[in-house]
C-alpha positions, 0 to 999 in steps of 0.5 A: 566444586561444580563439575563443567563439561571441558572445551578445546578451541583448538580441536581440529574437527571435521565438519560436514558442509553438504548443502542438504545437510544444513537444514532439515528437510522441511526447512521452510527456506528449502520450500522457497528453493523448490517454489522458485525453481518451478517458476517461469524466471525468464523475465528475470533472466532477459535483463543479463546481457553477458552472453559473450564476455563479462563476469558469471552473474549470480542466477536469478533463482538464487537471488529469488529464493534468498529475497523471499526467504527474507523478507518471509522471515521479516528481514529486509536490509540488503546489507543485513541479508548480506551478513546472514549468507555468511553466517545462517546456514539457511541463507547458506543453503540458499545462496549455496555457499555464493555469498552475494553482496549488499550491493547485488541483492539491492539492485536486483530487487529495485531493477526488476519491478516488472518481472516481480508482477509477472512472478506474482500473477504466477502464484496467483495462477498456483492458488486458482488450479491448487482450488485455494482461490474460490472467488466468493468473496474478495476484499478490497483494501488500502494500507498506507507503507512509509516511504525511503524519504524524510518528512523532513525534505517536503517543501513549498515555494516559500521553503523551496526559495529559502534553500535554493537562496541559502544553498548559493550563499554557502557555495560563494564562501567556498568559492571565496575562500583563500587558495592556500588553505590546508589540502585537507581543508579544501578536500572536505570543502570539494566534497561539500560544494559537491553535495550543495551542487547536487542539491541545487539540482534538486531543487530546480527539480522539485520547482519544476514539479510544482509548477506543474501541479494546476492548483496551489499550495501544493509540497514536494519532496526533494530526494523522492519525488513520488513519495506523497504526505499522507496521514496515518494513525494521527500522524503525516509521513511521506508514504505510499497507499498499498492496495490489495484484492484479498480471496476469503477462502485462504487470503491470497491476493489476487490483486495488487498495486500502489497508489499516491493517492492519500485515500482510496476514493479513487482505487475501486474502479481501478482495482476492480478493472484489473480483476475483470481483465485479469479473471473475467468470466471467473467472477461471475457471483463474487461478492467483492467487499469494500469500505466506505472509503471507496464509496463513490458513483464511478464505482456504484456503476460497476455493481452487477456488472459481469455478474459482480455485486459489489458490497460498498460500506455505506458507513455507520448504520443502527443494529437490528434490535438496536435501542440506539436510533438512526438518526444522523446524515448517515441515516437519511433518505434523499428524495430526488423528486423533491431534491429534499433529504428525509430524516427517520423522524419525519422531518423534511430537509428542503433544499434553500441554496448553493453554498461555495467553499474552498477544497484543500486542493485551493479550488472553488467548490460548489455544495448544496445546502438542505435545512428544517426547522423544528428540532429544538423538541427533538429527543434525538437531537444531541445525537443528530447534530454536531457536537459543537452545536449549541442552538437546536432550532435548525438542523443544516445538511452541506451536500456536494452539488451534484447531479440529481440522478447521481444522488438517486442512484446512491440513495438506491445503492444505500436501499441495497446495503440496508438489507439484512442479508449484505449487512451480514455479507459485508461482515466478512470484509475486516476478517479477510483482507486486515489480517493479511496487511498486519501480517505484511507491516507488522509480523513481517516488518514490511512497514517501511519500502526499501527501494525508490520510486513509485515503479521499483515501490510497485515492485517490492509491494509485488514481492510482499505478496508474492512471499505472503502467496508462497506461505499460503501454498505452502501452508494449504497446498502442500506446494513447495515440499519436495517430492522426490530426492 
């Protein structure tokens, strides 16, 4: 018969419950502790106003340092962070033995959006002075995160008008419904009237917004009015566009904020704007790396300026070596003398006329249209035209209207980004910045916000890389280890 070791349930033993005695002593939630114990909370601390009379709140650093420790640990749920305090014994060296509930970890982590932006300029200011921030290289770019609301609750006028109409009628059959009814029944039918009333509200809401937008078809959505339906690997969702600064000496962010914005055509010049103000004469030399995604002349201007060269993708372009030729709108030369577009194989596409189109937006736009004849001969042609062509005599450019000096100054900045040296410079872009929002969604479930609103979204997007800063520190600088006990 096999021997198993005997237990006793009912064995009274005496357990040591010293806060120091839970964890080892290189516990990464006792670098947490000591890394926010060392930081400026007086922002966090101005919002209590219970100097005279009320209940001891729980102090801001306790909170701190239980929040970031979770969401390092890929935890987010406020209610799941609330069991954990019970029962984890990190946790519970972290809200010593406190044991805060669901409801105050979430209100602090949506109300204090701002004090998270001052906390994240701090480890910022950490990685500069322990040299982990060099400011050679910065990447930029966006990912996009889902938000707290459904997809389902977007809508247009035509469905706006469809609820607010259903919404009415089931309210009047409550309303007409017999006062005699079971006292349970007409519990359940208060509770309903309630919701369908909060409902209408929302609705009214959510036309008023759309009457505000200037162009039509425009969606809302219901319950999160600044969540936006962007697309995202082949799907639409209601989310938000996460940007961020990436150093590439350690990928730290030094730079972050949130945009609706579905693409990033518009963030470059606002990140880099932020980064002059915030750093100035620091950048001086730093290659800031970007896609083509934010490719654009507003940007292009802001090359060379305070000293930063800006490295723009350009988007595809042929390998030095390379059997595969360079043909394609992406490999063509505009001549603003001639206002024509010059092909690798000696064809001239001239301007013949302006074109009107409708935007996605419902706007008129305006674009002007470059062809040439002559390359049905063209032994490149299958990779020069569109895959759906099928006649081969004449190859169509449709390029926006816009100013013949705008267009020079773009065929420059792409004169620029040909040259071997940028091309290899630019190399560095996708091994800086990609890892660090893999490591944000994927390996630490930051997929998904868990607050709403764009300014308390803005505020846990700080705290993603505030948590993503602090493993840094304490990963290069040694930051957080206890020096004396």
């Amino acid at each position: 018969m096999p021997n198993f070791v005997q237990t006793n349930p009912t064995q009274i033993r005496l357990i040591p419950m010293g806060l120091d005695e839970l964890i080892t002593e290189d516990h990464l939630a006792r670098r947490f502790k000591y890394l926010i114990e060392g930081s400026d909370l007086s922002r966090f601390e101005s919002k209590y106003n219970n100097f005279e009379n009320g209940r001891p709140a729980i102090p801001p650093a306790i909170l701190l340092a239980i929040i970031t420790y979770a969401y390092a640990t890929g935890v987010q749920s406020s209610r799941v962070i609330e069991e954990k305090c019970k029962t984890d014994h990190a946790f519970m060296f972290l809200a010593q033995f406190l044991e805060p509930d669901h409801a105050t970890i979430a209100r602090f982590r949506a109300m204090n959006a701002e004090a998270l932006e001052n906390l994240f300029a701090q480890t910022v200011a950490l990685g500069v002075d322990s040299e982990l921030i060099s400011f050679e290289e910065l990447a930029l770019d966006g990912t996009k995160i889902q938000s707290m609301g459904s997809r389902c609750q977007f809508v247009n006028t035509d469905k706006l008008e469809t609820k607010y109409e259903k919404c009415k009628l089931i309210i009047k059959e409550i309303l007409a419904a017999p006062e005699e009814q079971e006292a349970a029944a007409s519990k359940r039918a208060a509770r309903k009237l309630r919701k369908l009333e909060n409902k209408l509200k929302n609705i009214a809401a959510a036309r008023q917004r759309l009457g505000e937008y200037e162009s039509k078809p425009k969606r809302v959505h219901l319950t999160e009015p600044d969540t936006r339906l962007m697309k995202d690997n082949g799907t639409y969702d209601a989310m938000y566009n996460a940007q961020a600064v990436v150093d590439g000496k350690t990928q730290m962010i030094v730079q972050q904020h949130v945009t609706q914005n579905e693409n990033d055509i518009k963030e470059g010049p606002i990140a880099f704007d932020a980064l002059v103000s915030e750093f100035g004469s620091a950048l001086a030399g730093t290659k800031v790396l970007a896609d083509v995604g934010y490719l654009t002349d507003e940007f292009i201007q802001k090359d060379k300026v305070g000293g930063i060269d800006l490295l723009i993708s350009i988007g595809a372009q042929a390998a030095p070596g390379s059997s595969k030729p360079a043909v394609g709108r992406q490999f063509m030369t505009y001549n603003a003398k001639a206002d024509a577009y010059e092909c690798k194989m000696g064809k001239t596409l001239r301007f013949t006329h302006i074109k009107n189109k409708k935007e996605r937006n419902g706007s008129i736009g305006q674009y002007r249209v470059y062809q040439t004849s002559g390359c049905q001969d063209c032994q490149f042609k299958k990779e020069c035209f569109l895959k759906r062509a099928r006649k081969w005599e004449k190859r169509t450019l449709i390029d926006k209207a816009i100013d013949p000096a705008v267009a020079e100054r773009k065929q420059n900045y792409r004169n620029k980004m040909e040259a071997s040296a940028n091309r290899k410079a630019y190399k560095r872009r996708s091994a800086i910045v990609e890892p660090v929002f893999g490591l944000i969604t994927s390996h630490r479930n930051g997929d998904k916000f868990r607050v709403w609103g764009l300014k308390r979204v803005s505020g846990e997007w700080a705290l993603h890389c505030i948590v993503h800063n602090m493993l840094k520190l304490m990963k290069y600088a040694q930051i957080g280890h206890r020096v004396a006990v």
